[in-house]
C-alpha positions as MATLAB code, in Angstrom:
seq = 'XXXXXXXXXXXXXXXXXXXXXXXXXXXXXXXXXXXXXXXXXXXXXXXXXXXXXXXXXXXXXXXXXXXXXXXXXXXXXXXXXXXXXXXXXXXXXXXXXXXXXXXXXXXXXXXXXXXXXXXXXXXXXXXXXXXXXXXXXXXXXXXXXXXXXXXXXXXXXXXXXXXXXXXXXXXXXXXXXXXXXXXXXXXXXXXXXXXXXXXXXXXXXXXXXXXXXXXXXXXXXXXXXXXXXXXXXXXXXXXXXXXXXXXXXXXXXXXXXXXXXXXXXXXXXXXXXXXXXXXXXXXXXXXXXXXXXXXXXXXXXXXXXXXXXXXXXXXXXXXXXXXXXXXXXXXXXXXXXXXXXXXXXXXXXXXXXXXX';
ca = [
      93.575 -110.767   -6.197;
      94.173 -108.095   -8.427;
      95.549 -104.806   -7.554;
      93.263 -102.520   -6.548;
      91.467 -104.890   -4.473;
      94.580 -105.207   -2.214;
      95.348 -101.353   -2.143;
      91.107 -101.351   -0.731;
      92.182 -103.679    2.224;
      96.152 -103.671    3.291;
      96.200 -100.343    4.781;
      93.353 -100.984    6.898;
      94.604 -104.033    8.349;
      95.411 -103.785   12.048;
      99.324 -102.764   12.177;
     100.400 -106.345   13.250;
      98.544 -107.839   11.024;
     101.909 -109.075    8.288;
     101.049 -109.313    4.681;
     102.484 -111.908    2.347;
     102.601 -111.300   -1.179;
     102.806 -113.856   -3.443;
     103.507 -113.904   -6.995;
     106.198 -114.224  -10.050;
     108.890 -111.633  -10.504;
     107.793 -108.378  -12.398;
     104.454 -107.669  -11.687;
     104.932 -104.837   -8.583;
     104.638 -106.604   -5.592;
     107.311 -104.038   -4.116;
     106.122 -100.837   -5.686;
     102.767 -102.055   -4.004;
     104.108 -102.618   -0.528;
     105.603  -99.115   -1.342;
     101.990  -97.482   -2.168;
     101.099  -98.780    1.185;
     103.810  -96.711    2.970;
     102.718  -93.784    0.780;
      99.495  -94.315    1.020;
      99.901  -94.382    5.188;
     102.402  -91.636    5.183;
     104.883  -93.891    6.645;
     108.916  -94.247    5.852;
     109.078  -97.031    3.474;
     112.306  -99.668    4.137;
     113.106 -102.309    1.833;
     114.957 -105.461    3.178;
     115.731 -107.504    0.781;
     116.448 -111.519    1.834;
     118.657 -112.731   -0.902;
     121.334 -110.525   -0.378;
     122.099 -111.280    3.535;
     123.511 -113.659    5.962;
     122.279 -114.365    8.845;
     123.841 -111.874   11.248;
     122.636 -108.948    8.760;
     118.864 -109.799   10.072;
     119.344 -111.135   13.772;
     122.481 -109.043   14.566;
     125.934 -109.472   15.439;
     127.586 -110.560   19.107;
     128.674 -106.852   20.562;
     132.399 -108.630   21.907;
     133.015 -105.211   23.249;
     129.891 -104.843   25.093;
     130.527 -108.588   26.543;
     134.125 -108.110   27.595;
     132.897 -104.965   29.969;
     129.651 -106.991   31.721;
     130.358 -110.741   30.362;
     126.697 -110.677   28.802;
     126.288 -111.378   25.421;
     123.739 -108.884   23.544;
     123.638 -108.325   19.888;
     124.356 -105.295   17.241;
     121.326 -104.830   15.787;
     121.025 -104.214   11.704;
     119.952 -100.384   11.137;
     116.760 -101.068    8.982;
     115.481 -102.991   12.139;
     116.228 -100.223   14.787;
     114.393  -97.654   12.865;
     110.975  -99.887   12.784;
     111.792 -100.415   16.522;
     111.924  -96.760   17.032;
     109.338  -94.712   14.564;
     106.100  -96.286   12.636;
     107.690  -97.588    9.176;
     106.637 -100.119    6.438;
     109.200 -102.433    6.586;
     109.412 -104.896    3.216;
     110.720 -108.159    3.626;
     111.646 -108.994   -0.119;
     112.299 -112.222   -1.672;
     111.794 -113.964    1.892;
     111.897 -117.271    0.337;
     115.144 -116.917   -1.811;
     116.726 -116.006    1.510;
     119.324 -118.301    3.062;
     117.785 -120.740    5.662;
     119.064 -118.985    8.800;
     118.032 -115.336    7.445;
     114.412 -116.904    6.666;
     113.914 -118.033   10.233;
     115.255 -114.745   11.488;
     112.324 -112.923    9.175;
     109.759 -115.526   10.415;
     110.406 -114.976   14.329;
     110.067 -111.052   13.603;
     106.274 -112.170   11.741;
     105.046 -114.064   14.558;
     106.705 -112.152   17.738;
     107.655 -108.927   16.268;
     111.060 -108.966   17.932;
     114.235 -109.590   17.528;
     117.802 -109.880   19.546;
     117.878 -108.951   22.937;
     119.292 -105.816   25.531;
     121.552 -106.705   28.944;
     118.087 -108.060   30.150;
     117.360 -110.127   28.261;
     114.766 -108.461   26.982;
     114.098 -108.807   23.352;
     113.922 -105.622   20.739;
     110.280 -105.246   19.480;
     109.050 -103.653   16.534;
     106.999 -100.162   16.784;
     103.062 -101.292   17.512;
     102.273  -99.343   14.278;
     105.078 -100.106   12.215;
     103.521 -102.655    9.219;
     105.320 -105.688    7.965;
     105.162 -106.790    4.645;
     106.672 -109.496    3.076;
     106.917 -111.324   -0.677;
     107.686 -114.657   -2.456;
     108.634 -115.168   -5.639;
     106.102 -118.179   -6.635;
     106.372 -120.669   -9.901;
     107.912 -123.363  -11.407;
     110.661 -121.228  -13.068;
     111.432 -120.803   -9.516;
     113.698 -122.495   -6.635;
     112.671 -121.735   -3.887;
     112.221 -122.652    0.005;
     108.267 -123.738    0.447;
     106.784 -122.222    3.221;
     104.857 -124.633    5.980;
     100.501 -124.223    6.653;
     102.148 -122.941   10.428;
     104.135 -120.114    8.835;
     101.072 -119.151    6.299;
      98.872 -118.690    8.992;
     100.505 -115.945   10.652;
     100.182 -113.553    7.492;
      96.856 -111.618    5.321;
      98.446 -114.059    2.159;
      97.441 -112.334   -0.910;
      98.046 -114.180   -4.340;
      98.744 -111.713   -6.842;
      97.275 -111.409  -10.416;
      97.249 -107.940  -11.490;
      95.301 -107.304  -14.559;
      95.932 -105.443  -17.774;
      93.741 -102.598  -16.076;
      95.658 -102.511  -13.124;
      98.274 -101.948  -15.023;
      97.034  -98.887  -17.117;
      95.605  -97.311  -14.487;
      99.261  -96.866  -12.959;
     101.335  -96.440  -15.972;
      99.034  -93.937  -17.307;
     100.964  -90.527  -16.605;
     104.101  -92.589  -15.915;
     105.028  -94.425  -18.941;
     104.636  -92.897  -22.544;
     101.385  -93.142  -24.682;
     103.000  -95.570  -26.753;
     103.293  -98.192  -24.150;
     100.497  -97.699  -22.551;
      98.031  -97.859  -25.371;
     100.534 -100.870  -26.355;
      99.826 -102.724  -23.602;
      95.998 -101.524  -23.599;
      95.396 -102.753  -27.280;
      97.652 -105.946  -26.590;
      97.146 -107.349  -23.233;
      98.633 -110.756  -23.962;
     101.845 -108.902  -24.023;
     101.763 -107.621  -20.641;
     103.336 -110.603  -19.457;
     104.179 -113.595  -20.755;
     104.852 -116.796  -18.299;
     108.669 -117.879  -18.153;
     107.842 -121.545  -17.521;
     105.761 -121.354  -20.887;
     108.763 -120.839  -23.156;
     112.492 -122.160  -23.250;
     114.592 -121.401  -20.506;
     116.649 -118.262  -20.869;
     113.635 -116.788  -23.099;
     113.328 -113.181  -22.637;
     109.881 -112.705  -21.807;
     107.879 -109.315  -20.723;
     106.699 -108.523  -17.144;
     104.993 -104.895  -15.876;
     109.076 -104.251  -14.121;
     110.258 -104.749  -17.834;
     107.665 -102.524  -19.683;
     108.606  -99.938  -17.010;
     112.509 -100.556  -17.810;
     112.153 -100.295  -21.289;
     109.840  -97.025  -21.230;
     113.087  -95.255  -18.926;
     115.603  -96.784  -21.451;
     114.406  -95.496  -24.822;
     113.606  -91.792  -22.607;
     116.817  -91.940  -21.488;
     118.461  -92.581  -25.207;
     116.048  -90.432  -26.346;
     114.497  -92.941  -28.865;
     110.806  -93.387  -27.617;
     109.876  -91.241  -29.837;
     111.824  -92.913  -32.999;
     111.123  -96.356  -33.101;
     112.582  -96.412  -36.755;
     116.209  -95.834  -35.621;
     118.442  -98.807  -35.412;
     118.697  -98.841  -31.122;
     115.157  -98.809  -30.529;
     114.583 -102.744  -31.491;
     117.748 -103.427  -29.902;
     116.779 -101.971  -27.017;
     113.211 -103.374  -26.805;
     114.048 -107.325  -27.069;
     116.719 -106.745  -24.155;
     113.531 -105.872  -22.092;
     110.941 -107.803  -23.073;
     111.808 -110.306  -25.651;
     111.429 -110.859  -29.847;
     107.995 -110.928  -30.229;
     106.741 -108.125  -28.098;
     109.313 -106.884  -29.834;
     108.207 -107.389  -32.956;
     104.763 -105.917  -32.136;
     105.757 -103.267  -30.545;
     108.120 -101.694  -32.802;
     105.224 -102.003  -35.441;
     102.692 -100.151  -33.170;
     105.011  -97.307  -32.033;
     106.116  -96.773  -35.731;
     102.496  -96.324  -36.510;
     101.353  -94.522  -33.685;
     101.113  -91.310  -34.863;
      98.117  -92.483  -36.951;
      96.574  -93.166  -33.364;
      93.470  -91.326  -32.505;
      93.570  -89.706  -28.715;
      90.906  -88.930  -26.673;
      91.135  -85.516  -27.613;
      90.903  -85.875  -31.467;
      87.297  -87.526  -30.491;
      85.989  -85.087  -28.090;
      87.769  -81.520  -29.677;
      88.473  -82.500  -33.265;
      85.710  -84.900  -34.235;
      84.797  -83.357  -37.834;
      88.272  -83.461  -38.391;
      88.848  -86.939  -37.403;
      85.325  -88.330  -38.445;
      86.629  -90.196  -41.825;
      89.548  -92.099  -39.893;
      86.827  -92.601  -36.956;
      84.470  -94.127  -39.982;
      87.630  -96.812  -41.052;
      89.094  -98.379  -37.590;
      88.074 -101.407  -36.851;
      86.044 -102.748  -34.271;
      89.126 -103.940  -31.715;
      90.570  -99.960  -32.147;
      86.892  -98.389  -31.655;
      87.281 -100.476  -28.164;
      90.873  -98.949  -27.299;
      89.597  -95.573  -28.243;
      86.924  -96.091  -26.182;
      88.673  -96.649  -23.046;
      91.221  -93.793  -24.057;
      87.886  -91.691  -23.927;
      86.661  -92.971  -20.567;
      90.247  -92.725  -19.147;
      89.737  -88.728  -20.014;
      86.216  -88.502  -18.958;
      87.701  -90.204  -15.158;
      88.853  -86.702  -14.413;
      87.603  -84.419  -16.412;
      84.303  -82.896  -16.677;
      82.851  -83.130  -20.737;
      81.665  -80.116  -22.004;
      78.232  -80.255  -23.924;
      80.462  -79.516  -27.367;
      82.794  -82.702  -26.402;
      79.478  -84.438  -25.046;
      77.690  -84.303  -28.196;
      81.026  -85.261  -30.228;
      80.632  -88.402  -28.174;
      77.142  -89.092  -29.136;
      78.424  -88.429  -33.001;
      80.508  -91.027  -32.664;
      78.539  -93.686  -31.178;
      76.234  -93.189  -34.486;
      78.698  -94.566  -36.168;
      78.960  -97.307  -33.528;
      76.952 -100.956  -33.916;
      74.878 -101.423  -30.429;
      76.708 -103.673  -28.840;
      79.798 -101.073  -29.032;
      77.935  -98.249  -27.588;
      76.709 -100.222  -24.413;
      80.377 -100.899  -24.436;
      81.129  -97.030  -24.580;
      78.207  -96.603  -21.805;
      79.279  -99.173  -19.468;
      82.718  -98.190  -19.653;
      82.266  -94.254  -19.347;
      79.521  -95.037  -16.458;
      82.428  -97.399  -14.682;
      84.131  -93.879  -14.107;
      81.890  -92.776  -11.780;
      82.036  -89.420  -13.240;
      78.248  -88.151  -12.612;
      78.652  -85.037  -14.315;
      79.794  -86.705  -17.433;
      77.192  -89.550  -16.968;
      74.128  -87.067  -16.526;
      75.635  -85.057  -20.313;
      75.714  -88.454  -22.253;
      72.542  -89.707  -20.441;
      70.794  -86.765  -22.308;
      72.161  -87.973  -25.771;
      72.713  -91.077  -26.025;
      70.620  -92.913  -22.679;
      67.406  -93.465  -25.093;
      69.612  -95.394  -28.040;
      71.409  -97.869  -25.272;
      68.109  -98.345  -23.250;
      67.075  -99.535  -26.974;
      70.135 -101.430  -27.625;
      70.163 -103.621  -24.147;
      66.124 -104.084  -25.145;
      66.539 -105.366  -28.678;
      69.483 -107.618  -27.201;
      67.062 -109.412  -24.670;
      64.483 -109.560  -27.007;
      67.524 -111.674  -29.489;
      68.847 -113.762  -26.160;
      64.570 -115.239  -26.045;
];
């Protein structure tokens, strides 16, 4: 499922509904359980497995408590009193990296929603709108504790595979041009599968792109990929031959066209428009729709965009059509409709007439 398919359907999930996410390390699965409690307006707490024993999930004996009554109740972990007492999102992280007892603990608070128990007997229970969501690490570069058909059932199980969209679409804004027209212009980059290479391989994942883009910001490089730390830096994050790549791009990158050299420069920018090849017309391209998503065109910027696609084979301006109309922007649509709607309804027509 990719990413903005799950954002559609987890928050409208009935509250006790859990949600499992599976998926390797790196691509977001807690930043998405996060947009979930943001998304909800909800207090977002992050529990992670791996890190606790047993007593930090099902509590602790209270020995003073017992010595005054002789019953035996339990200290209950913070995190876990807080979703008992207000509507939270509470993440269950690395679940299956967790040590057997704190697993079983996380499993009885999936199916029953409770935990522990008062002077009663009675057991502590989760807020009825408080969301749980938890997430496995899943692959062969793993090891891991399997999880049974009984356990699966209980959970909305979402198998993650974010796409190189997905990923644009939230780093745009966050991360610096560079990376993200990187990433949008080499997509086999985005990440690269652990179990595919020797072990100990640095390899990139979405988590290390994001890394990276706060390191060089931070040592004030991102902007000067030919100083000595800015490799160095790069191939801690996401390996040698991203590396590679990427320090080429980024040292070129200021011979990048933007969106804005199309629509408010063109005559300045037509020659270099004229020269890119086909594979950089399609990055520009979606630099141009990524403007267009929420901005209105204005009929000067409109008709720069119709320039341009004369200089575009037909199969590339369907491509600019498609991907422009895939907005949703009508405004835009109904400008570019005017100029350019008579050469595409062409194009598509002399393609089906090739396809007979």
């Amino acid at each position: 499922m990719d990413i903005k398919t799950f954002q559609t359907v987890a928050g409208s999930l009935p509250p006790d509904i859990a949600i499992l996410l599976r998926g390797p390390t790196g691509i977001g699965k807690s930043m998405l359980a996060k947009g979930v409690a943001d998304n909800l307006t909800m207090p977002y707490i992050d529990v992670r497995g791996s890190t606790m024993q047993e007593g930090d999930v099902g509590g602790y004996p209270d020995m003073e408590g017992m010595k005054e009554n002789g019953i035996m109740t339990f200290c209950m972990p913070s995190w876990f009193v807080r979703a008992c007492n207000e509507p939270v999102v509470l993440m269950l992280d690395e679940v299956n990296r967790s040590l057997p007892g704190v697993m079983q603990s996380f499993f009885q608070l999936v199916l029953d929603r409770e935990l522990g128990n008062d002077a009663n007997g009675v057991p502590y229970r989760l807020h009825p709108e408080t969301r749980v969501i938890a997430a496995i690490n899943c692959g062969n570069e793993y090891t891991v504790e399997e999880m049974d058909p009984a356990l699966l059932r209980r959970f909305w199980v979402v198998d993650l595979e974010p796409t190189k969209d997905d990923f644009i679409e939230w780093a745009s804004g966050r991360l610096d041009p560079i990376i993200v027209d990187f990433i949008r212009q080499h997509p086999e980059h985005l990440r690269v599968d652990p179990s595919s290479v020797e072990v100990g391989t640095v390899t990139p994942n979405p988590a290390s792109w994001h890394r990276l883009d706060t390191s060089l910001k931070h040592a004030e490089l991102i902007e000067t990929p030919e100083a000595g730390g800015f490799y160095a830096i790069c191939t801690g994050f996401v390996g040698t031959e991203a590396s590679i790549q990427f320090v080429d791009f980024a040292r070129n990158y200021s011979r990048q066209v933007t969106a804005e050299d199309v629509l408010d420069n063109f005559d300045e920018f037509k020659d270099k428009l004229e020269d890119m090849t086909t594979d950089r017309v399609n990055a520009l391209i979606n630099k141009v729709a990524e403007w267009t998503k929420d901005n209105e065109l204005t009929l000067k910027q409109a008709k720069n965009i119709k320039s341009w696609s004369n200089m575009m084979g037909d199969e590339v301006v369907v491509y600019l059509w498609n991907t422009i109309s895939s907005t949703q922007n009508l405004p835009n649509i109904q400008k570019l409709h005017k100029l350019i709607g008579s050469r595409i309804v062409k194009a598509v027509q002399t393609s089906r007439n090739m396809d007979k």
